[in-house]
C-alpha positions, 0 to 999 in steps of 0.5 A: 331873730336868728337861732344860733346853730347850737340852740337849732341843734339842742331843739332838734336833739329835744324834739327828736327825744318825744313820742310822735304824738308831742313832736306833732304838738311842737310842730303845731305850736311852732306854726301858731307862733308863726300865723301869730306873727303874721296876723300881728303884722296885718293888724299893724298894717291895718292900723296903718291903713286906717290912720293914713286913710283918716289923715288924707280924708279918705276914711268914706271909702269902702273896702271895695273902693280902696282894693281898686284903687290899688288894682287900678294904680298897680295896672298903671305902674 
């Protein structure tokens, strides 16, 4: 979801206000908030690969054996 500028700028303004040891935590929560999108879209991911797996029958392989299947698949392609 986009920020409007005005908000961006309130923020920069708030931030601007702190002693650099809170402007540091702000920034540390704002790279929180990003690794936890990120890790919550792996996880949908995963949660796909796993049921798809399950619906074609290949939930018997191993890591291993998926990873070069699709390194196998991407050389031919």
């Amino acid at each position: 979801m986009a920020i409007k500028t005005k908000n961006k700028s309130f923020i920069k303004k708030e931030i601007d206000k702190l002693p650099p040891e809170l402007a540091q935590e702000v920034l540390d929560f704002i790279e929180f908030l990003k690794q936890k999108e990120e890790t919550k879209t792996w996880v949908e991911f995963d949660e796909w690969a796993l049921n798809l797996a399950k619906a074609k029958k290949f939930s018997n392989l191993t890591e291993k054996e998926v990873a070069n299947i699709v390194k196998s698949f991407r050389e031919n392609n």
